[in-house]
C-alpha positions as CSV (number, residue, x, y, z in Angstrom):
1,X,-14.0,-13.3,29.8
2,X,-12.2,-13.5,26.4
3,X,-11.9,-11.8,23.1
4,X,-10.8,-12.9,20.1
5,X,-8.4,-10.7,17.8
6,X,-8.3,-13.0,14.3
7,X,-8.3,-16.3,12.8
8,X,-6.6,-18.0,9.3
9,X,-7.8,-20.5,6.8
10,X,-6.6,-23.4,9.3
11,X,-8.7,-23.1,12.2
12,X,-5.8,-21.0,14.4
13,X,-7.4,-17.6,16.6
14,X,-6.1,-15.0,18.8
15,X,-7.4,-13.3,21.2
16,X,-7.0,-12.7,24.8
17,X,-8.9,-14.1,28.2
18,X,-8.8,-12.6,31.8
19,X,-8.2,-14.7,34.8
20,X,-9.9,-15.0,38.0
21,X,-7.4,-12.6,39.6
22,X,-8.4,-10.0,36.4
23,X,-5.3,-10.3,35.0
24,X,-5.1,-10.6,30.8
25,X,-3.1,-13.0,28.9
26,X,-2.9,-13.1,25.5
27,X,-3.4,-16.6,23.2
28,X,-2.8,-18.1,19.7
29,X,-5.3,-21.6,19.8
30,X,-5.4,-24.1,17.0
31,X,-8.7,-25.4,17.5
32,X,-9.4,-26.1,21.2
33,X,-6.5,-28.9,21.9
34,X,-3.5,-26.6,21.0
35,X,-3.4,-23.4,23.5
36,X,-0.3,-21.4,22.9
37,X,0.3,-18.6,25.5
38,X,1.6,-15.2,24.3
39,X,4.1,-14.6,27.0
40,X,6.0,-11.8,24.9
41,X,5.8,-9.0,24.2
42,X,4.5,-8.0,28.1
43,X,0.8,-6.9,27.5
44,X,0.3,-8.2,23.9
45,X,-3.2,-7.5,22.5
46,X,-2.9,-10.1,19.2
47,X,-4.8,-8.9,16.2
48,X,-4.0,-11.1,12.9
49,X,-2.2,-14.7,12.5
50,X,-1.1,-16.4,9.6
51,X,-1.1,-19.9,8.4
52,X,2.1,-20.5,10.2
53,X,0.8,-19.2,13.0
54,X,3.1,-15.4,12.9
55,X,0.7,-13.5,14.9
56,X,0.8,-9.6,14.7
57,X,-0.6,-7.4,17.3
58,X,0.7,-4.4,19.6
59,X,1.2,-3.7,23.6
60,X,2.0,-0.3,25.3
61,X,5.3,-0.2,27.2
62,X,6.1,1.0,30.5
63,X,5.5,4.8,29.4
64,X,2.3,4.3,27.9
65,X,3.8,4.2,24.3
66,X,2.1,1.7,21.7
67,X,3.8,-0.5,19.7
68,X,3.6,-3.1,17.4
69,X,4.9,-6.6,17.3
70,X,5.2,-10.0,15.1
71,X,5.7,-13.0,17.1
72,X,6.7,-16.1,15.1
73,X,5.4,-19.9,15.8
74,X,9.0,-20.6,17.1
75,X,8.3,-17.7,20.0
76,X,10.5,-15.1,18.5
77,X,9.3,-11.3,18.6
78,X,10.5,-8.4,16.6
79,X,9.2,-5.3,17.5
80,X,7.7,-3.0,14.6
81,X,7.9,1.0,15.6
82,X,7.3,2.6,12.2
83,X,10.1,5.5,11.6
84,X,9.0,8.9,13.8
85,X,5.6,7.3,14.8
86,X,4.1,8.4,18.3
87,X,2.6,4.6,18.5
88,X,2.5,2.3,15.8
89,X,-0.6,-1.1,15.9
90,X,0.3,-3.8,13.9
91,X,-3.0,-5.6,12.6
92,X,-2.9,-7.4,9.9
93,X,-0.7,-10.5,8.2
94,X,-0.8,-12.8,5.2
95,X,0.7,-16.2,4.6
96,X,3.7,-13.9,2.5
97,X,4.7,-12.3,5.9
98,X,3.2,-8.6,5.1
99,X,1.9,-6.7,7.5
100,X,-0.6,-3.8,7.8
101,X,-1.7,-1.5,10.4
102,X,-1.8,1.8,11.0
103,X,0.4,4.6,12.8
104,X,0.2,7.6,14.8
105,X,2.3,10.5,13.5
106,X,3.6,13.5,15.0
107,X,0.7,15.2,13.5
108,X,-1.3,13.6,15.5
109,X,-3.0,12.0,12.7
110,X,-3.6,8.2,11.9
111,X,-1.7,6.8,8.6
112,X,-1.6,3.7,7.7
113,X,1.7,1.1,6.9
114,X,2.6,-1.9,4.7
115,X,5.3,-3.5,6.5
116,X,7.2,-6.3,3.3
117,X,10.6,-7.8,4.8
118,X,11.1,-5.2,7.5
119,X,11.0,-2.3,4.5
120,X,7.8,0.3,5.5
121,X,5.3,1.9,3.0
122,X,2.7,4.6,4.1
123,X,-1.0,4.0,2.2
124,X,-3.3,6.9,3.2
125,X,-6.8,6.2,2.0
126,X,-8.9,8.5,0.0
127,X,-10.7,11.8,1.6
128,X,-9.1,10.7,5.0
129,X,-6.5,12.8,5.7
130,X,-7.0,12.3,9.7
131,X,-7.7,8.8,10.0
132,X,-6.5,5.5,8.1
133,X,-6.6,2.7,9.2
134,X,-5.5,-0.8,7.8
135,X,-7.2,-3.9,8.9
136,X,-6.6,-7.4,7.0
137,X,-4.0,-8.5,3.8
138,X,-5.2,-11.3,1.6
139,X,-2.7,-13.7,0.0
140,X,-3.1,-11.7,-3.3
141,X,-2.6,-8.4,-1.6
142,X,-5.5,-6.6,-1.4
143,X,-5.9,-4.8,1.7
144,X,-8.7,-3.6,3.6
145,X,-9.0,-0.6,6.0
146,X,-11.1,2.6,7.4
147,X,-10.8,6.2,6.3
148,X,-12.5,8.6,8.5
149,X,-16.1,6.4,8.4
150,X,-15.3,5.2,5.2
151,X,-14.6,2.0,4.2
152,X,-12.1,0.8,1.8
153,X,-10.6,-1.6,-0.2
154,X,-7.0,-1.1,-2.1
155,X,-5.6,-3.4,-4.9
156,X,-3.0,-2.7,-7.9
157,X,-2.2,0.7,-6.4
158,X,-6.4,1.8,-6.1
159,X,-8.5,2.1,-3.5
160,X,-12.4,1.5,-3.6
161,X,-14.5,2.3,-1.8
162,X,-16.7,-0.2,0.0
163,X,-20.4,0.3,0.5
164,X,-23.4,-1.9,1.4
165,X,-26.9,-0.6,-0.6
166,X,-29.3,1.6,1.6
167,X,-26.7,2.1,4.6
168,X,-24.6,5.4,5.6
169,X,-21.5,4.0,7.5
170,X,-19.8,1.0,6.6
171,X,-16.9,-0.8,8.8
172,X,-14.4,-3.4,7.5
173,X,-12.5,-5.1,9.9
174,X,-11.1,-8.3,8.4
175,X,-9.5,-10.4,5.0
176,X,-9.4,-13.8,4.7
177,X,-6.4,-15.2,2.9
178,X,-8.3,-15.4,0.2
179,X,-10.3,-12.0,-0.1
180,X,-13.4,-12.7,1.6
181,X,-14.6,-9.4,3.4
182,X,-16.0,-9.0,6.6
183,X,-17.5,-5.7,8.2
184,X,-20.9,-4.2,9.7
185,X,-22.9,-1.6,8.2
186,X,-25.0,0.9,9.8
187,X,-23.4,-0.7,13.7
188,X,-25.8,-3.1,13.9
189,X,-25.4,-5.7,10.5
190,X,-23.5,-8.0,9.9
191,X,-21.9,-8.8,5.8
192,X,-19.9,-10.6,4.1
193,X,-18.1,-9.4,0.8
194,X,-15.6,-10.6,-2.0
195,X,-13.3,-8.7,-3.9
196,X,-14.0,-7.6,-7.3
């Protein structure tokens, strides 16, 4: 079985496949001849990857904690624990290096980050103080994410909301590099979308 997290512009996925002995291990691919195992961090579900093939994702540690992480081509990891989070989930990564996700606070709410050169940002979406959720970065920096069944889009300091004509609940789960939307309305169809 396997599972794909997320993909760039160059043909590179994610994802993560269990064995015959049930045991998961996480993979960057670049097209089907170039299979990269992600040995670290230890449990690594990978969510984005850029065109340099930085992939972001998070694991739980031995205590159950979650965290999130951002493994360069080269096999480094730096770990990414946003400042007095419970668990922090890295998703998201563009071709600049910026990462989005979301976090779990104290409050027991989810809050979303921007992660630029190791400095953090919180971006809470409209009418969700409970729940946000970022999913995707495009190269020009507009970000995608949920907000308690919401979805939304955020550019130039605004978010948007993004809905799809005769449905009630909209999901966005991706960006491509260069602002092509991806989501489901409704659970069950599949769109499309670019940024205006």
């Amino acid at each position: 079985m396997s599972r794909f997290g997320g993909h760039n512009n160059q043909y590179a996925y994610t994802g993560v496949y269990v064995d015959s002995s049930n045991k998961s291990h996480a993979f960057v691919s670049r097209g089907l001849q170039n299979f990269t195992a992600i040995t670290r961090p230890y449990g690594a579900i990978p969510a984005g990857v850029n065109k340099y093939l930085s992939v972001v994702g998070s694991y739980s540690d031995s205590n159950g904690n979650s965290h999130g992480f951002k493994r360069y081509s080269n096999g480094a990891v730096v770990h990414l624990n946003y400042p007095g989070a419970v668990g922090t989930y890295a998703v998201g990564v563009n071709d600049s290096g910026v990462i989005v996700g979301f976090y779990k606070g104290t409050d027991g709410a989810e809050h979303g980050f921007i992660n630029r050169n190791n400095t953090w940002a919180k971006l809470q979406l409209p009418n969700a103080p409970l729940s946000t959720e970022l999913y995707g970065i495009s190269n020009a920096g507009v970000i995608v994410g949920q907000g308690q069944a919401h979805a939304y889009l955020y550019a130039n300091g605004k978010a948007k909301e993004i809905l799809v004509p005769g449905s009630t609940e909209v999901d966005v789960r991706a960006i491509a590099p260069n602002g092509l939307i991806a989501g489901m309305s409704d659970n069950k169809h599949a769109f499309l979308a670019s940024c205006h």
